[in-house]
BASEBA-787564 format. One line per 8 residues: number of its first residue (from 1); their letters; for each residue y, x, z of C-alpha. Coordinates in Angstrom, 2 decimals, always signed. Layout:
N
NUM = a = Y:X:Z ~ ...
END
This chain:
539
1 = xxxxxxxx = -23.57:+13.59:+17.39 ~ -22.17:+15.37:+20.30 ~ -21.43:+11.22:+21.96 ~ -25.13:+10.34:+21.18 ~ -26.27:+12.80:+23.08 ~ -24.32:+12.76:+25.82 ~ -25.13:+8.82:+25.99 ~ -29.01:+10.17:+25.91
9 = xxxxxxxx = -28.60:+12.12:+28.99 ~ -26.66:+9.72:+30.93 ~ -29.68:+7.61:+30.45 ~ -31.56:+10.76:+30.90 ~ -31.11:+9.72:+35.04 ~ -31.54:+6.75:+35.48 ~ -34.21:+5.52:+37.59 ~ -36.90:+2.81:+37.09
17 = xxxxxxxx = -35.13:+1.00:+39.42 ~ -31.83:+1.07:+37.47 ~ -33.24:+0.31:+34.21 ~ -35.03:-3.15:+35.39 ~ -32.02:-4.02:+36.79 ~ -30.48:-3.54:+33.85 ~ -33.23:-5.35:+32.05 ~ -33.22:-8.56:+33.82
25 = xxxxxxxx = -29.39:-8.53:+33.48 ~ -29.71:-8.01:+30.07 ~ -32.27:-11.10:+29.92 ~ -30.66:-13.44:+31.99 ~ -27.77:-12.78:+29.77 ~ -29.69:-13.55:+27.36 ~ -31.49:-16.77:+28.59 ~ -27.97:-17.91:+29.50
33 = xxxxxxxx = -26.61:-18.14:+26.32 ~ -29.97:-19.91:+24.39 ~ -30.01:-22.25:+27.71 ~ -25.71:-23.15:+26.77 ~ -26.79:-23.42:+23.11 ~ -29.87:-25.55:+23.73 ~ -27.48:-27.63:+26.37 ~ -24.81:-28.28:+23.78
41 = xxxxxxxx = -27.69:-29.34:+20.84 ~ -29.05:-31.71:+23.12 ~ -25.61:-33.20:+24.61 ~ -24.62:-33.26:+20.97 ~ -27.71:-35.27:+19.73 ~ -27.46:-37.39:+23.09 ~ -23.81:-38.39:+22.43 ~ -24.44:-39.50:+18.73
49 = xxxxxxxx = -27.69:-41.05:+19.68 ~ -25.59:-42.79:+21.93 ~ -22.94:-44.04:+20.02 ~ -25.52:-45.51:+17.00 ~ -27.24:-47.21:+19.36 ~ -25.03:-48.90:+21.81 ~ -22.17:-49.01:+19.49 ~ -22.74:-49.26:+15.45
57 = xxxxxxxx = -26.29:-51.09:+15.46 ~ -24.35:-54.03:+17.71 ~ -21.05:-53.83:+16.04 ~ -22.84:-54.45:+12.63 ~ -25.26:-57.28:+14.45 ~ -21.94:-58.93:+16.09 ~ -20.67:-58.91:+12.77 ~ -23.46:-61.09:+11.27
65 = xxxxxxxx = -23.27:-63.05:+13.86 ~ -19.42:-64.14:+14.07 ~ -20.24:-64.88:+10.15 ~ -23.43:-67.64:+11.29 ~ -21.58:-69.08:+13.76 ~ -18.49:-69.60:+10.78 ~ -21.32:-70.63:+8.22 ~ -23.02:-72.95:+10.86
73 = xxxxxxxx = -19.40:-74.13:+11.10 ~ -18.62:-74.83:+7.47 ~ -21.93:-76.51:+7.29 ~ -21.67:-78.77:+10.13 ~ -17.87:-80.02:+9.22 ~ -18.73:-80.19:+5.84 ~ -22.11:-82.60:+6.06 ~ -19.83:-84.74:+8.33
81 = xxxxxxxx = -16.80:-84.97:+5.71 ~ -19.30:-86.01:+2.95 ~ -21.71:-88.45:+5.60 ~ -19.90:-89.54:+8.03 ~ -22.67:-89.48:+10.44 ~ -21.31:-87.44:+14.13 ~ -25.21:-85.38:+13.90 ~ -23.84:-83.22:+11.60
89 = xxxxxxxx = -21.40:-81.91:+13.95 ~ -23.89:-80.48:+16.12 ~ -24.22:-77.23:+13.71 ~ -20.70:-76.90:+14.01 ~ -20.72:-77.37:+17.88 ~ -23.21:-74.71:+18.30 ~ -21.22:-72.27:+15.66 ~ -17.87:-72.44:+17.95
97 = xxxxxxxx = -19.76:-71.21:+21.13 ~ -21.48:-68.45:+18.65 ~ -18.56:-67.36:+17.13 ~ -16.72:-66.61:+20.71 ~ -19.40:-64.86:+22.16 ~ -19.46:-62.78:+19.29 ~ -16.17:-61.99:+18.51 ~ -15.19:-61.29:+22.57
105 = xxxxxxxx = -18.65:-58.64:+22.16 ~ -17.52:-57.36:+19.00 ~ -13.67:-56.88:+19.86 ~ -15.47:-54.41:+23.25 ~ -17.46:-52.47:+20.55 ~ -14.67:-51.67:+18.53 ~ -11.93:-50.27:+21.06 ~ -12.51:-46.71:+19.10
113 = xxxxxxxx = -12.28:-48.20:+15.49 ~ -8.88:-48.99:+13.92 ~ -10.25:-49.93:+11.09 ~ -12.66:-51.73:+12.85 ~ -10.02:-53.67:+14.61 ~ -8.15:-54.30:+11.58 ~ -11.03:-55.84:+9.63 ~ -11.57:-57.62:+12.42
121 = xxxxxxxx = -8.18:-58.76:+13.21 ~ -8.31:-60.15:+9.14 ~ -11.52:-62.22:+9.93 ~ -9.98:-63.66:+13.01 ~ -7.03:-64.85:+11.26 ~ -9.11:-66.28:+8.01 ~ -11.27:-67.71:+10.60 ~ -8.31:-69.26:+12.67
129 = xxxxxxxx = -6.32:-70.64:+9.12 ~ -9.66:-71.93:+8.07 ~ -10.61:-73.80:+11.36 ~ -6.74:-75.41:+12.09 ~ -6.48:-76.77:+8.10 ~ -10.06:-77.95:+7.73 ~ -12.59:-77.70:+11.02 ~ -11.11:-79.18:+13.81
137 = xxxxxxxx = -9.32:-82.07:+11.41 ~ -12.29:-82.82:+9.96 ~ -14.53:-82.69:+13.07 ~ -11.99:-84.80:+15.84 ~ -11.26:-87.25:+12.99 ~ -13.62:-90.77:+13.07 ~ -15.78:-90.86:+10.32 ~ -14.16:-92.61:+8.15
145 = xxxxxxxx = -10.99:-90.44:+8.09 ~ -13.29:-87.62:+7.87 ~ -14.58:-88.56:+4.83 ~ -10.89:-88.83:+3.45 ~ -9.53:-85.42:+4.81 ~ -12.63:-84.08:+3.31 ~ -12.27:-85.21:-0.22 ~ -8.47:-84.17:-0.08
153 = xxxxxxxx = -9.15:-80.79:+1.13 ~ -11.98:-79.87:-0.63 ~ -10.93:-77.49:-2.96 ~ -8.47:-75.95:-0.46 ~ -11.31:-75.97:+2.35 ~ -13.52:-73.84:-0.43 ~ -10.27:-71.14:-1.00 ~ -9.91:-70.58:+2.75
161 = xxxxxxxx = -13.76:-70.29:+3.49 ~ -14.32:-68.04:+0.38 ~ -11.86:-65.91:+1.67 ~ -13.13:-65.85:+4.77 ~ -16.58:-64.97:+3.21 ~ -14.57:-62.02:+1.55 ~ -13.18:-60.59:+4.66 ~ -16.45:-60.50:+6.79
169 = xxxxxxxx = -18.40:-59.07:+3.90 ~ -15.33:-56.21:+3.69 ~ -15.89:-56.05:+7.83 ~ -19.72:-55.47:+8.03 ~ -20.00:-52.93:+4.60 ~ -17.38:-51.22:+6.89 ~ -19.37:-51.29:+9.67 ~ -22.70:-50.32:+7.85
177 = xxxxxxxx = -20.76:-47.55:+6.29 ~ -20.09:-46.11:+9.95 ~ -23.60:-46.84:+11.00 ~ -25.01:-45.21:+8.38 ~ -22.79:-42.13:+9.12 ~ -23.85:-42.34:+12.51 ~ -27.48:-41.77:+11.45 ~ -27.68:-39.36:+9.18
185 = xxxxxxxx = -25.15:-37.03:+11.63 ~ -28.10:-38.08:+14.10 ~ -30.88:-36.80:+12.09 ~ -28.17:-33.29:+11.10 ~ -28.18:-33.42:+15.21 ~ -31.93:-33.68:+15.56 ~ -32.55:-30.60:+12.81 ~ -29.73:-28.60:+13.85
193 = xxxxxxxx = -31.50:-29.05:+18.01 ~ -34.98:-28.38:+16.38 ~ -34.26:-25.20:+14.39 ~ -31.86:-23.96:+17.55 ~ -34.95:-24.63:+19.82 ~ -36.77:-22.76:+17.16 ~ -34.78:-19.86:+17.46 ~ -34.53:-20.19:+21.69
201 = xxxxxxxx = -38.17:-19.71:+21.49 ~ -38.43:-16.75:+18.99 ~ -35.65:-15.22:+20.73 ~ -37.41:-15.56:+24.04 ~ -40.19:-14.26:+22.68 ~ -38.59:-11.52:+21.16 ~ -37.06:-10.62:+24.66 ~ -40.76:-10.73:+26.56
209 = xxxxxxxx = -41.93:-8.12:+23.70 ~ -39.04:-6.11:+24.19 ~ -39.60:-6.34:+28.05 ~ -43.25:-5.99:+27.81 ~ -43.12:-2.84:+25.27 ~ -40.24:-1.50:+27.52 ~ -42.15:-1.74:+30.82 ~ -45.82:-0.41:+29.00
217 = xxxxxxxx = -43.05:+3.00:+27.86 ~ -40.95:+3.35:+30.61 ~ -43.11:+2.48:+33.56 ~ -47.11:+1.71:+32.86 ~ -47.48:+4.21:+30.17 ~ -46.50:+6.81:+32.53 ~ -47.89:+5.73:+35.42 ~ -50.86:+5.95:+33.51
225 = xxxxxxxx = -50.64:+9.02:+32.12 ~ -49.84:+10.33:+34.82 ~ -52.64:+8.51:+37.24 ~ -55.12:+10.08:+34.33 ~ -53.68:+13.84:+35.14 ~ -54.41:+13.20:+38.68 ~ -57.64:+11.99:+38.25 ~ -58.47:+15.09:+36.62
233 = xxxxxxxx = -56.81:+17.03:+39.10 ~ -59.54:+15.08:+41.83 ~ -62.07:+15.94:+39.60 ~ -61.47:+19.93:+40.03 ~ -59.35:+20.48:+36.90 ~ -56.66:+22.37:+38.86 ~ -55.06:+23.67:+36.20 ~ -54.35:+20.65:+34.07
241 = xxxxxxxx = -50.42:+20.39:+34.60 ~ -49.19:+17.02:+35.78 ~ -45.83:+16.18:+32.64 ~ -44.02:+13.47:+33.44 ~ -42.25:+11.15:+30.87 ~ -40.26:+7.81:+31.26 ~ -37.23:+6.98:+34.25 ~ -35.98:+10.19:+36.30
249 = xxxxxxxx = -38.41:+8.75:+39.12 ~ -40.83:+8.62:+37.65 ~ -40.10:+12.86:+35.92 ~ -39.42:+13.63:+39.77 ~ -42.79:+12.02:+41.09 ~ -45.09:+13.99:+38.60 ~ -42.97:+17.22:+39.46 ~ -43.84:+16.42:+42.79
257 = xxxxxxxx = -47.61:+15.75:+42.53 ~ -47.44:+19.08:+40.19 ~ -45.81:+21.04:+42.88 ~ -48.41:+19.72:+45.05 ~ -51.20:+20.85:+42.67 ~ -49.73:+24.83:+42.66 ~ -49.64:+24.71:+46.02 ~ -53.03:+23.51:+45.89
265 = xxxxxxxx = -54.21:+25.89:+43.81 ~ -52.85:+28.69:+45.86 ~ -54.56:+27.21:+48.99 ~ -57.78:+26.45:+47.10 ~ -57.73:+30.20:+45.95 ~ -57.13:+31.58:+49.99 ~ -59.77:+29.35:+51.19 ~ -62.23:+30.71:+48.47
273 = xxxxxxxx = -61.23:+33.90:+49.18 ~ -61.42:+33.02:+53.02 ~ -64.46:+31.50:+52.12 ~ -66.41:+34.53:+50.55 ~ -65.66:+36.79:+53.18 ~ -66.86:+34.64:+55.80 ~ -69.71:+34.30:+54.16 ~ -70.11:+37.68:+53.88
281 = xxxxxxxx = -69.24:+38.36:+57.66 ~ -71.97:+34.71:+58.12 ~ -74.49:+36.99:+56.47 ~ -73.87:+40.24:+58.08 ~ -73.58:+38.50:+61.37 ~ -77.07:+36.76:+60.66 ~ -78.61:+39.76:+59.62 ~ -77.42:+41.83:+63.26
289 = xxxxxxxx = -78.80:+39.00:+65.17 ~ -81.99:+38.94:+63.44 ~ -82.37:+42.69:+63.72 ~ -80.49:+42.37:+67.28 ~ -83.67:+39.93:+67.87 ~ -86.31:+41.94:+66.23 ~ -85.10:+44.62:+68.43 ~ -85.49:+42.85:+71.86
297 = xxxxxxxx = -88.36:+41.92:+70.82 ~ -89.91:+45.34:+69.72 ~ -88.49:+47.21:+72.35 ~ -89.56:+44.69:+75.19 ~ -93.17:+44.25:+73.50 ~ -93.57:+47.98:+72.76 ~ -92.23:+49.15:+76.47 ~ -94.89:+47.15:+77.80
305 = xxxxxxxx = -97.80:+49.79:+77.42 ~ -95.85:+53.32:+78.38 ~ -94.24:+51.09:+81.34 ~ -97.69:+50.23:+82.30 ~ -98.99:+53.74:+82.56 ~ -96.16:+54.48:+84.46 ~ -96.56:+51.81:+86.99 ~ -100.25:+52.08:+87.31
313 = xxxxxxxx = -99.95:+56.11:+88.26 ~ -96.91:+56.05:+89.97 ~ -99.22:+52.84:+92.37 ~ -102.27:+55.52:+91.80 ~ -99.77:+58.64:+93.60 ~ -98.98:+55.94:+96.05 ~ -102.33:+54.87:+97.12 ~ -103.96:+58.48:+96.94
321 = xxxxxxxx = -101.36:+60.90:+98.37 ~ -99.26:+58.44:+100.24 ~ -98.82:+59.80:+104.28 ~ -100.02:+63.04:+102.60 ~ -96.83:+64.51:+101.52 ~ -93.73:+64.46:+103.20 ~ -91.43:+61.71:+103.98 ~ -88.99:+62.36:+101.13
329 = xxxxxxxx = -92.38:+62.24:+98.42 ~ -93.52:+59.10:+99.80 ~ -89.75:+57.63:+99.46 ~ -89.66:+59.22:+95.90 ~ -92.77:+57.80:+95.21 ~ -91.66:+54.46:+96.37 ~ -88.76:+54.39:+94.18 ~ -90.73:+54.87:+91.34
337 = xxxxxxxx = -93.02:+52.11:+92.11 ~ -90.28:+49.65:+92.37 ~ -88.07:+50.98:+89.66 ~ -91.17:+50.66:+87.60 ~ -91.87:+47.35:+88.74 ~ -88.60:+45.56:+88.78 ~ -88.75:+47.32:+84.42 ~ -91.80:+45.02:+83.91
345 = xxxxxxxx = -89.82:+42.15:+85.43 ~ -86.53:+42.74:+83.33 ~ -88.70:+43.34:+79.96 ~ -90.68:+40.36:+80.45 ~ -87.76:+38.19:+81.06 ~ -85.75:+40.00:+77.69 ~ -88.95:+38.99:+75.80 ~ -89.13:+35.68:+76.94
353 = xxxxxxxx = -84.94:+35.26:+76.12 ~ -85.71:+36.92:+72.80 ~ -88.60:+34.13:+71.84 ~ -86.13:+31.09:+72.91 ~ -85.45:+29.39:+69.12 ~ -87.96:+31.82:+67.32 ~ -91.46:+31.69:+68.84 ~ -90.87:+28.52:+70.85
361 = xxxxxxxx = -89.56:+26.11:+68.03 ~ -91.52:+23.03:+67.86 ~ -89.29:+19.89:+67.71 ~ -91.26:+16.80:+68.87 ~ -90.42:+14.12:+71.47 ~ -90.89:+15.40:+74.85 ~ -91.61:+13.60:+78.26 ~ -89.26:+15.11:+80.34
369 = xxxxxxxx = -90.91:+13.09:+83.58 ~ -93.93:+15.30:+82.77 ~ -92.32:+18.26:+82.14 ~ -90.52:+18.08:+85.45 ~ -93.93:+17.32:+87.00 ~ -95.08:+20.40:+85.54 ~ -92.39:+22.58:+87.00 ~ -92.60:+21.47:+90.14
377 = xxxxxxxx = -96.48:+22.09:+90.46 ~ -95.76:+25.64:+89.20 ~ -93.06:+25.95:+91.73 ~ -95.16:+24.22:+94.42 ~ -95.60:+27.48:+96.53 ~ -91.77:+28.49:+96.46 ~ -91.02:+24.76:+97.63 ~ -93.66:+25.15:+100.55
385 = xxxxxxxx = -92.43:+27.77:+101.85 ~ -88.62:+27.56:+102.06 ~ -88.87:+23.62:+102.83 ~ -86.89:+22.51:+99.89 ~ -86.69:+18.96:+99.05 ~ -86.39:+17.79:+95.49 ~ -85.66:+14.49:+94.14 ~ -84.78:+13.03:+90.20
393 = xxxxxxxx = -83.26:+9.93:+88.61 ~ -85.58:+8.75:+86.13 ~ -85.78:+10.99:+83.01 ~ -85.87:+10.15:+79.41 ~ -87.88:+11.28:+76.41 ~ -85.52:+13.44:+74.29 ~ -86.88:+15.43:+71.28 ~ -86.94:+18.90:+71.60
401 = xxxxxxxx = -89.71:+21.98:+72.34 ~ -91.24:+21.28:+75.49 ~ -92.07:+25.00:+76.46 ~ -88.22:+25.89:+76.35 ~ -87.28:+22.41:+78.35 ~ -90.03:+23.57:+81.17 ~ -88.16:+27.22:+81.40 ~ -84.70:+25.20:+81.47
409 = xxxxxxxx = -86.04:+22.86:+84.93 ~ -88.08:+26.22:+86.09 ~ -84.84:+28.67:+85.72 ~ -82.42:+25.98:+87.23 ~ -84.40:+25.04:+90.38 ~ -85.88:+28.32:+90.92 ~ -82.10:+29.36:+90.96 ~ -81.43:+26.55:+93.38
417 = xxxxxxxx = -83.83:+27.46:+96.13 ~ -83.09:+31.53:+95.90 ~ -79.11:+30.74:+96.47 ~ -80.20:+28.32:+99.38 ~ -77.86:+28.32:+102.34 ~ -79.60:+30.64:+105.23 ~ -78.52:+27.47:+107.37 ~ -80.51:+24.48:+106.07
425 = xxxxxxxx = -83.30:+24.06:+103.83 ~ -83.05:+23.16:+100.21 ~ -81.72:+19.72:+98.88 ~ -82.00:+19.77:+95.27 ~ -81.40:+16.36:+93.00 ~ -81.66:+16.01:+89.27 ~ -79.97:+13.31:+87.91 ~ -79.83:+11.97:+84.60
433 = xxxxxxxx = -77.18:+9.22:+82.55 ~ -76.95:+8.18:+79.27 ~ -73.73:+7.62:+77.14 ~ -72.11:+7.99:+73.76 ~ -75.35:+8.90:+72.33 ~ -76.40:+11.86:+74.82 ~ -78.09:+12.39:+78.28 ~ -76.61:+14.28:+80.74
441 = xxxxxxxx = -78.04:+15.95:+83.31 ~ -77.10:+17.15:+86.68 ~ -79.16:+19.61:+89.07 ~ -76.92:+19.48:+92.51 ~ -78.03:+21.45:+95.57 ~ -76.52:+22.13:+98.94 ~ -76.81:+25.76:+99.11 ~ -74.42:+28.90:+98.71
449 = xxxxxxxx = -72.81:+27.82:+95.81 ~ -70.18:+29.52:+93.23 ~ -66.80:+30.82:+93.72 ~ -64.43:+29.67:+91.14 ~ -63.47:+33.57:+89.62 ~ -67.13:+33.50:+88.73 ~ -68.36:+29.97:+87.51 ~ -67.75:+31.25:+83.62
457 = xxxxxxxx = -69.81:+35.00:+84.21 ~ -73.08:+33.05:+85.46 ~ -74.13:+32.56:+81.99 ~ -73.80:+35.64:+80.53 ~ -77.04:+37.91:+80.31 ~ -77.54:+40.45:+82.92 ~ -74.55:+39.53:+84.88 ~ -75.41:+39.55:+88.80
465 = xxxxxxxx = -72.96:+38.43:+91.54 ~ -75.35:+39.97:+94.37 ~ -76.95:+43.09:+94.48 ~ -80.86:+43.34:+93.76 ~ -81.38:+43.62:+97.68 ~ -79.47:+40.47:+98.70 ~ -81.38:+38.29:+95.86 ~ -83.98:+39.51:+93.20
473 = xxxxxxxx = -83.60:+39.01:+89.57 ~ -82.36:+40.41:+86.29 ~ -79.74:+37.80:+85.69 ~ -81.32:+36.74:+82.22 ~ -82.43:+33.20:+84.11 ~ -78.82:+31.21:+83.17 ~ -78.63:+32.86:+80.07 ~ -81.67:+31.62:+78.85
481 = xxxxxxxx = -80.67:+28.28:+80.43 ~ -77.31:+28.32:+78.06 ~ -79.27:+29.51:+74.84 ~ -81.84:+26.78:+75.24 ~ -79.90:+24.00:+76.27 ~ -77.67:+24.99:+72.88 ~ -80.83:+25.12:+70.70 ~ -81.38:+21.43:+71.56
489 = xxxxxxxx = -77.85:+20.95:+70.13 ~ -76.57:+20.12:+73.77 ~ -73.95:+22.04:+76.64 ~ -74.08:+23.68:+79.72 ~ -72.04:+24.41:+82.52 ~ -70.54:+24.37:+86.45 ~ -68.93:+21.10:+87.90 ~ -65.85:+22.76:+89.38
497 = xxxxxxxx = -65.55:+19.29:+91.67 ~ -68.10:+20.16:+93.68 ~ -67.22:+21.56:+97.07 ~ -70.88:+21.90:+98.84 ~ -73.16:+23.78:+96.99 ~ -73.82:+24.06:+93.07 ~ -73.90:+21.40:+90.42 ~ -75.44:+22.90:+87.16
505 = xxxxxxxx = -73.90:+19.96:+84.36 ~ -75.85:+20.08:+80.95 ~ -76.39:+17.18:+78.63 ~ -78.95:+16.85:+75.19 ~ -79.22:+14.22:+72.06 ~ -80.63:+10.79:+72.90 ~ -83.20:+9.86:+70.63 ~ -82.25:+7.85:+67.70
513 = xxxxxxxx = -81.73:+4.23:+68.75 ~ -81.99:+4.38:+71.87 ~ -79.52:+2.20:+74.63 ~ -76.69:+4.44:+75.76 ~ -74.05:+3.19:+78.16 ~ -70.44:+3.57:+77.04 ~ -68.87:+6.80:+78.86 ~ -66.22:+4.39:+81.14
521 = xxxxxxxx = -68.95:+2.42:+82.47 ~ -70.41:+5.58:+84.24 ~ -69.64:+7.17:+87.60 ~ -67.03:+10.03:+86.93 ~ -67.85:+13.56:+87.89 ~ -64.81:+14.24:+90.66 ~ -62.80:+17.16:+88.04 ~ -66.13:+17.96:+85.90
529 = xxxxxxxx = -65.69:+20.25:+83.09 ~ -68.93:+21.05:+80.87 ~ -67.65:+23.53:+79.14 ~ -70.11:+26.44:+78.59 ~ -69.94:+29.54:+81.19 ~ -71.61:+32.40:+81.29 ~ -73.97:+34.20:+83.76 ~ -77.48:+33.77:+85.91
537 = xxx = -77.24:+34.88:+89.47 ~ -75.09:+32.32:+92.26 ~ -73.58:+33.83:+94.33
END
């Protein structure tokens, strides 16, 4: 008991590896042995086969031939003795060159027969007693004298031939008995190869059920099994546990995958967790915005009546009592004017940020070359007056909401001729390549441009560089830029190559289809980076 299982558990480890090894040692073992067997029936039916063919058939036929040639011998001498007449002597001519032939192919076929040789040696010496007393005296003799020798002989002649008769008839039964053997261990040869051939072929079909059974429990029932768990385990039934059966590689693999699995499951059970919360956080983020929104927007919209009233008096105290008061009214006065003024400015532009992606929303495909006609008739008089030159690469139709793509163009080149250099009057280019499925868009100018500390603040909403005496503004104008451009699903932000000047880098979806250049085919920025800044105001 205690050896059985301890031979169990030795097999217990092997591997599939060992165990066809094992197998195909065991088979060619196997097919060794039938393939000797099978080798020895054949040589075995080959050598007999052999030996009744080229050696008892002919002995037996050289037998019955040495006897015609002595009968064609006794026939011719013996029609000569009685006639006289030298024809008859041609039988006997022709039974001489018989007989030799015969005996000299019989004595070669008989080199493993003693008894054979024996029989053969008795014939031979009939034959020889037979031809010296009666043959050759009778045939060499003239006819005459033939006919004498004949009638004296006659009864001696018939003795010696008789018992020559005797001899060869004792030689061939001998010789048909050994033939005879010779055939029937021929067909025992041919049954004993048939039935072994037989039994090679049930045996090797024994061995490829054996194999095929071992292989479909060992290795492809397993693998199957096992391929079915996993399957399952795809499918989302995590807690389905992967057994493994068969060779210890086999046990190891599905432990494996099964470790795999827990780990899975302990991942799969963070990530929901993970999941749940962020989509709590996703709502309660969504929900601030919106309300975040819906604030802007209610504050801005309902400021705009009080702030009015203020305005409107504090210009009414202006216009009516101005140069009445003293000088520190009218300065008070004048503060209130503008304080109330630049308010209108700064809630108009927080109502217009709050409306980018909410009010202005209609996705169609826009003209950009007559949207950038449009914002430079609106900006006409700025243009005029500082001198600025502007210039554009051909632009595309993109899809998008053409309201927010006019306040992009109108923020970025109203930005680029208020930060003009003091020097030299406004050079502004937009320029415009496609690649990799998006356009991107350039708007260079040659004027103050953007120190490198603040090229990431620009973007962010209400951020000035400059105080509201240098250059006007609220510093809402790039960060409406940045939220529209990533409405359209697109990026924003400062080439840090350029030396002269500002280059504003943004780029937005081609439209489906549409022939885009590959990326290496296009003129590099010099050490562009589009990643998004912040900020309005350049410096």
């Amino acid at each position: 008991m205690s050896s059985d299982a301890s031979d169990v558990g030795a097999f217990a480890d092997w591997t599939t590896r060992r165990w066809l090894r094992a197998g195909v040692a065991a088979t060619l073992v196997v097919l060794a042995v039938l393939g000797a067997l099978g080798g020895w029936a054949m040589w075995r039916t080959s050598q007999i086969t052999s030996s009744l063919i080229d050696r008892r058939s002919p002995a037996l036929v050289q037998s019955i031939r040495v006897e015609q040639g002595l009968v064609n011998q006794e026939t011719g001498v013996r029609g000569y003795g009685l006639s006289g007449r030298r024809d008859f002597l041609e039988p006997y001519a022709q039974g001489v060159v018989d007989e030799k032939a015969a005996l000299a192919r019989l004595r070669s076929l008989l080199d493993d027969d003693s008894r054979g040789r024996a029989d053969l040696a008795r014939v031979e010496k009939l034959a020889g007693t037979w031809q010296q007393r009666i043959a050759r005296p009778v045939a060499e003799a003239p006819p005459a004298e033939a006919v004498e020798i004949t009638a004296a002989r006659a009864d001696e002649g018939k003795t010696a031939f008789d018992a020559l008769r005797s001899a060869m008839a004792r030689q061939q039964t001998h010789l048909q008995t050994r033939r005879t053997a010779a055939a029937d261990a021929l067909r025992q040869a041919m049954t004993l190869r048939n039935w072994m051939f037989a039994a090679i072929a049930g045996v090797i079909l024994l061995v490829a059920l054996i194999v095929f059974e071992a292989l479909r429990r060992g290795v492809t029932g397993p693998l199957t099994q096992l391929g079915s768990a996993a399957r399952d385990v795809t499918q989302g039934r995590f807690d389905r546990s992967l057994v493994g059966t068969g060779p210890a590689d086999l046990r190891r693999l599905a432990a494996d995958l099964d470790s795999m699995r827990l780990r899975l499951v302990d991942e799969l059970r963070f990530a929901e967790s993970a999941r749940r919360q962020l989509d709590e956080q996703s709502e309660d983020l969504k929900r601030s915005n919106t309300e975040l929104e819906q604030f802007a927007y209610v504050a801005s919209h309902d400021l705009q009546e009080p702030l009015r009233k203020v305005s409107s008096f504090t210009q009414l105290l202006q216009r009516r009592y101005g140069g009445q008061l003293d000088e520190k009214a009218d300065q008070y006065i004048a503060f209130a004017v503008d304080g109330a003024n630049r308010m209108q400015i700064l809630i108009n532009d927080l109502l217009a940020f709050s409306r980018v992606g909410r009010v202005h929303n209609e996705q169609q495909t826009v003209d950009l070359e007559k949207v950038f006609a449009r914002t430079l008739a609106d900006l006409s008089v700025s243009l005029e007056e500082t001198g600025a030159e502007v210039t554009h690469d051909p632009l595309p139709t993109v899809v998008g909401d053409a309201t927010q793509l006019g306040m992009l163009w109108q923020n970025l080149l109203s930005n680029a001729v208020k930060f003009r250099s003091p020097d030299r009057p406004p050079r502004i280019h937009l320029g415009a390549v496609a690649h990799d499925g998006v356009w991107e868009f350039s708007v260079s100018d040659n004027g103050i441009g953007i120190a490198p500390e603040f090229r990431e603040k620009v973007f962010v909403i209400f951020q000035r560089l400059h105080t509201k005496d240098a250059y006007p503004g609220t510093g809402i104008g790039l960060a409406m830029c940045k939220k529209v451009v990533e409405f359209h699903g697109g990026t924003i932000g400062i080439d840090p190559g350029r030396e002269q000047g500002t280059r504003v880098v943004l780029t937005l979806p081609a439209l489906a289809g549409a022939e885009t250049a590959p990326a290496d085919t296009l003129p590099a920025l010099a050490g562009a980076e589009t990643a998004p800044v912040d900020g309005e105001a350049q410096p």
